[in-house]
TORKOL-4160 file (C-alpha; in steps of 0.2 Angstrom, whole numbers, padded with zeros to 4 digits, m for minus):
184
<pt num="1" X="0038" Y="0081" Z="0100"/>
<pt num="2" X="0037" Y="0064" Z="0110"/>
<pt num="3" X="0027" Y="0070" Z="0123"/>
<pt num="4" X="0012" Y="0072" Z="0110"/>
<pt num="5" X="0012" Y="0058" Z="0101"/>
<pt num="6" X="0001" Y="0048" Z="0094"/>
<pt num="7" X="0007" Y="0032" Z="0103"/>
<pt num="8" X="0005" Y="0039" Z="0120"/>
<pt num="9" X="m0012" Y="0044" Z="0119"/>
<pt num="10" X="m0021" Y="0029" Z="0125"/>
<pt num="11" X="m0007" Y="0031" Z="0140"/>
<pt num="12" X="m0008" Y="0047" Z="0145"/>
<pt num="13" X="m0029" Y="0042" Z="0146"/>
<pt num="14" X="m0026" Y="0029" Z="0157"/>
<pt num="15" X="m0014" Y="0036" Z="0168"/>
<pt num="16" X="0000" Y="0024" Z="0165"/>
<pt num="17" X="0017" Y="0032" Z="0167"/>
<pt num="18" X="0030" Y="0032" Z="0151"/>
<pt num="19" X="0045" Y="0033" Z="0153"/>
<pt num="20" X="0051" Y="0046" Z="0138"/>
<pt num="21" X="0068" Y="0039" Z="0128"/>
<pt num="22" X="0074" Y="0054" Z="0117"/>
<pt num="23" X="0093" Y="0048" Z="0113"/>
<pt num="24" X="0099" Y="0038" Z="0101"/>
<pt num="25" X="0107" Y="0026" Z="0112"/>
<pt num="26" X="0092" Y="0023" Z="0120"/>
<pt num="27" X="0084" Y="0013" Z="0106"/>
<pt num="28" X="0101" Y="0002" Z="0106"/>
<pt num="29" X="0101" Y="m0002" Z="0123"/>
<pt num="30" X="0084" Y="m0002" Z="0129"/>
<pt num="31" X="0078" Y="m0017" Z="0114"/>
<pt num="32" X="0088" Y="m0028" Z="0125"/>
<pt num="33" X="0081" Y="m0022" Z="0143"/>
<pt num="34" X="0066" Y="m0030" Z="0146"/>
<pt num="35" X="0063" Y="m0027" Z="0166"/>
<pt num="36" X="0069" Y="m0015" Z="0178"/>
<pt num="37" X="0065" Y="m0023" Z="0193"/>
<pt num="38" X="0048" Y="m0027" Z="0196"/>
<pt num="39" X="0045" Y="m0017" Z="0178"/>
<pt num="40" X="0040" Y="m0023" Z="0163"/>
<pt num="41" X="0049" Y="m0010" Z="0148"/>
<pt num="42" X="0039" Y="m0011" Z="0136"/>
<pt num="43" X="0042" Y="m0001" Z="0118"/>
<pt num="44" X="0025" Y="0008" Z="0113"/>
<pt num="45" X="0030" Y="0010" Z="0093"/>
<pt num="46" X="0031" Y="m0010" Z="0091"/>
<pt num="47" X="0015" Y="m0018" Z="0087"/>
<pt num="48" X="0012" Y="m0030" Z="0100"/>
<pt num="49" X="0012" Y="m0018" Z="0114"/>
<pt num="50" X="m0006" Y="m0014" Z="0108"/>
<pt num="51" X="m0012" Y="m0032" Z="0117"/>
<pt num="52" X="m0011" Y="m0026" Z="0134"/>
<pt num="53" X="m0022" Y="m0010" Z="0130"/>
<pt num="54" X="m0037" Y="m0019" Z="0122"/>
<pt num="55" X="m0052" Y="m0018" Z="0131"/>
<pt num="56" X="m0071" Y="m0028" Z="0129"/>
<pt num="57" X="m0074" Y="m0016" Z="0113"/>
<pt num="58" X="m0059" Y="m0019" Z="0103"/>
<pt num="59" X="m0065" Y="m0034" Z="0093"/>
<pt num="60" X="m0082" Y="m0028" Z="0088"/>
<pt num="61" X="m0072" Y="m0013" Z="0082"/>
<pt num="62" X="m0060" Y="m0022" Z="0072"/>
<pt num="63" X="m0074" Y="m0032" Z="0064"/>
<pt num="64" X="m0086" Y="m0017" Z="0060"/>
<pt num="65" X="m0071" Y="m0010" Z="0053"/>
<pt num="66" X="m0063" Y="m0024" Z="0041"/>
<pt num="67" X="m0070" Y="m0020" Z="0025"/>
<pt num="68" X="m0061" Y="m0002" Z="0026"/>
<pt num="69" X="m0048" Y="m0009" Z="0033"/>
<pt num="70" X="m0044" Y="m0021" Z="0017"/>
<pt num="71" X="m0051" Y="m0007" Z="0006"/>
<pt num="72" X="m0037" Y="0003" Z="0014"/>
<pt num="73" X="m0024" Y="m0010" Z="0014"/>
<pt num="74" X="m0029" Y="m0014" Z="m0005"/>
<pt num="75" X="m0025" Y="0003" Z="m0009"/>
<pt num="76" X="m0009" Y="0004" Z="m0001"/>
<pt num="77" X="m0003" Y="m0012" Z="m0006"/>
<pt num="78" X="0015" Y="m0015" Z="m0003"/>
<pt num="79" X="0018" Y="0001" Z="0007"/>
<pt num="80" X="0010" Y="m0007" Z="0024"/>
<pt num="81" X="0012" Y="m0025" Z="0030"/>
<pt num="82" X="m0006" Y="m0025" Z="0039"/>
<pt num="83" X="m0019" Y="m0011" Z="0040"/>
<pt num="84" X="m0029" Y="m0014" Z="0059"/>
<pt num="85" X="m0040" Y="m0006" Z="0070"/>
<pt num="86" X="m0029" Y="0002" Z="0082"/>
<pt num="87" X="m0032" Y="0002" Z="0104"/>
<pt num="88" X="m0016" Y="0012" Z="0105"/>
<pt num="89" X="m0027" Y="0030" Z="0097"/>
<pt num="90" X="m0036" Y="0041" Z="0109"/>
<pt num="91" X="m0037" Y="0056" Z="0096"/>
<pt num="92" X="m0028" Y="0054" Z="0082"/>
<pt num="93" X="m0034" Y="0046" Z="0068"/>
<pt num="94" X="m0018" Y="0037" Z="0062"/>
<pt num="95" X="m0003" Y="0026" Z="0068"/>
<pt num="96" X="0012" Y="0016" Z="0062"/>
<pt num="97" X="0022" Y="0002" Z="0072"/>
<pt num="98" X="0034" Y="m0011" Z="0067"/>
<pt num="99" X="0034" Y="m0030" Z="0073"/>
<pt num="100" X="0043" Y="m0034" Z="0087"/>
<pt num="101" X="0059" Y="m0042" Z="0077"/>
<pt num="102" X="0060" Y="m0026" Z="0066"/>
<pt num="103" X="0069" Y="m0011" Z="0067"/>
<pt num="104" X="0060" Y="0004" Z="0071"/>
<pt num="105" X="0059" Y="0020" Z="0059"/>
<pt num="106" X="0071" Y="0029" Z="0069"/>
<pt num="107" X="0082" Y="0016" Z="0072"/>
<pt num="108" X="0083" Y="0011" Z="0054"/>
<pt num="109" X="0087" Y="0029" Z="0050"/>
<pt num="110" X="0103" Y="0028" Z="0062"/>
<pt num="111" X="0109" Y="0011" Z="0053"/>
<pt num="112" X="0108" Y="0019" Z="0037"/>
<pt num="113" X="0119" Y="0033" Z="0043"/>
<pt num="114" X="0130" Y="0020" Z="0050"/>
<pt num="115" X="0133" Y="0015" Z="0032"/>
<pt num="116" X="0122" Y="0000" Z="0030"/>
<pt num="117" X="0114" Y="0002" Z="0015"/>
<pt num="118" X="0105" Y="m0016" Z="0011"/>
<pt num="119" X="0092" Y="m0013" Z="0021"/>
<pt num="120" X="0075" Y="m0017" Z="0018"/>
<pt num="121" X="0061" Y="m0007" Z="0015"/>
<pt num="122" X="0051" Y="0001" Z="0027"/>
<pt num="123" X="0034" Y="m0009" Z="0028"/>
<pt num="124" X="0024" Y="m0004" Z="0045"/>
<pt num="125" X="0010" Y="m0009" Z="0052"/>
<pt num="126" X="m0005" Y="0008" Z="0050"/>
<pt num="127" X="m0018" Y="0007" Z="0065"/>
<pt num="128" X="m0031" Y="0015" Z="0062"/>
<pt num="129" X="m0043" Y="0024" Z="0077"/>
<pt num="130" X="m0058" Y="0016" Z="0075"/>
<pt num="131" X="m0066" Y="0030" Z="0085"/>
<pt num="132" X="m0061" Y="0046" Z="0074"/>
<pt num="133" X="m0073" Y="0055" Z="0065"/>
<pt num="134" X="m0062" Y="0054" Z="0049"/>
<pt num="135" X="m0063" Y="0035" Z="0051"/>
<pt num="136" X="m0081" Y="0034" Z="0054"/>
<pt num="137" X="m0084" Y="0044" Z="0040"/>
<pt num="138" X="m0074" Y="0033" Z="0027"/>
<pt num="139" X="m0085" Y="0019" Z="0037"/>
<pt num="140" X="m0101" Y="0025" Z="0035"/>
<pt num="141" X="m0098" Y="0029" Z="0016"/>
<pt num="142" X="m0087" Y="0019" Z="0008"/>
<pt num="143" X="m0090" Y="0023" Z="m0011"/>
<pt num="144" X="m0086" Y="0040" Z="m0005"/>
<pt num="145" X="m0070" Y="0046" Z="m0022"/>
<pt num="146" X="m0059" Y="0051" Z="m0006"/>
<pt num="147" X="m0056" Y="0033" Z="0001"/>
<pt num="148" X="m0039" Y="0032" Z="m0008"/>
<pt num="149" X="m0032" Y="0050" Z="m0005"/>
<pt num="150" X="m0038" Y="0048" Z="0012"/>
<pt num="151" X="m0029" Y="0031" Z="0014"/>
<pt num="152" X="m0013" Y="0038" Z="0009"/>
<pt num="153" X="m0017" Y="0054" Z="0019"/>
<pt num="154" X="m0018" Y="0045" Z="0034"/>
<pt num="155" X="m0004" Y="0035" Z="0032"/>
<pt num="156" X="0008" Y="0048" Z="0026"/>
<pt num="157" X="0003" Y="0059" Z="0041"/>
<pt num="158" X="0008" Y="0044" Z="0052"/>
<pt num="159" X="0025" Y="0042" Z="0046"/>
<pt num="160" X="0029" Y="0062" Z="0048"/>
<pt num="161" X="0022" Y="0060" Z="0064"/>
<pt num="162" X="0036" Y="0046" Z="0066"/>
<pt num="163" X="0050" Y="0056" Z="0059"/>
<pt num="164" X="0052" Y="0047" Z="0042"/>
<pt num="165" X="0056" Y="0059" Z="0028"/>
<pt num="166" X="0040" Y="0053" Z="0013"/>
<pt num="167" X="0044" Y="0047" Z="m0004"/>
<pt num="168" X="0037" Y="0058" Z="m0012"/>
<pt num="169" X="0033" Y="0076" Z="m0004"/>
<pt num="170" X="0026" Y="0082" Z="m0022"/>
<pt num="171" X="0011" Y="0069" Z="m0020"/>
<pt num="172" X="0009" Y="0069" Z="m0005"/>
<pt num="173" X="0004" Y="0090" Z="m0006"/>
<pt num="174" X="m0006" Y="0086" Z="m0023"/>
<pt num="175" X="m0017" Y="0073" Z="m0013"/>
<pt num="176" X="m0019" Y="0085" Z="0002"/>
<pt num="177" X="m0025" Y="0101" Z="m0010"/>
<pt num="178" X="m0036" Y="0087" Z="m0019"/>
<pt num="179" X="m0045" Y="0086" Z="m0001"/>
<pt num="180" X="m0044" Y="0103" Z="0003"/>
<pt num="181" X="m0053" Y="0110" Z="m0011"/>
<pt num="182" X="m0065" Y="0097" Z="m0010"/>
<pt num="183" X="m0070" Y="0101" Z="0010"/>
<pt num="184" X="m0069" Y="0120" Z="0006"/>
């Protein structure tokens, strides 16, 4: 499952290595390591680790894209701190990342098995890939009536991706067979 995510994509096109952490531990330890000697460690789910992927395009991107983006972030309101363009994406349309000084999904996942039950709630930050077809689609029409079931769509799909278990499965299937049936 690591090995195809989303958040490696822009990695694997560059040819940057990765080194894969799968155990629990390793999100304990690892948010306090910062340099293995000459190595920067670097934790590609947290937001900031987009800045050193950017290239020359990325702000035109972002500003083509702001009016969907705030159309998006409208429309899911408090679910998402930010909605942004996304330099992270090679192929897939959709990502979520937490700030630096968060928790991540998973590791807010373990705390609450560990009992702690006062814990926020989740609120990522959804990138967007400003080169998918779905997103230049929304782009290019945005009066389109799929805006809204696309916006969760793409944002639901993210936090699968990320292992987090969705509110509220029975919407998230109505929403998906609303867009099916449309596109068949």
């Amino acid at each position: 499952m690591l090995r195809n995510s989303p958040l490696l994509e822009i990695y694997k096109k560059k040819g940057i290595e990765v080194l894969l952490l799968d155990d629990d531990i390793d999100e304990i330890v690892f948010s306090t390591v910062t340099k293995y000697g000459d190595i920067d460690l670097k934790a590609v789910n947290k937001s900031s680790t987009s800045e050193d992927l950017k290239d020359d395009s990325t702000p035109d991107k972002a500003e083509e894209l702001k009016p969907l983006l705030e159309k998006i972030k409208s429309m899911l309101g408090e679910a998402v701190k930010e909605v942004r363009a996304s330099s992270r994406l090679a192929d897939s349309p959709s990502v979520v990342v937490s700030d630096e000084d968060e928790p991540s999904a998973r590791m807010r996942q373990m705390m609450h098995a560990m009992g702690q039950q006062n814990l926020p709630e989740l609120q990522p930050t959804l990138e967007i890939n400003p080169d998918h077809e779905i997103i230049r689609k929304l782009l290019a029409d945005p009066s389109n009536g799929n805006v809204e079931d696309a916006a969760w769509l793409l944002f639901d799909q993210a936090l699968l991706l990320e292992g987090v278990p969705l509110k509220n499965p029975a919407i998230f299937v109505q929403r998906l067979n609303r867009v099916l049936n449309q596109s068949i």
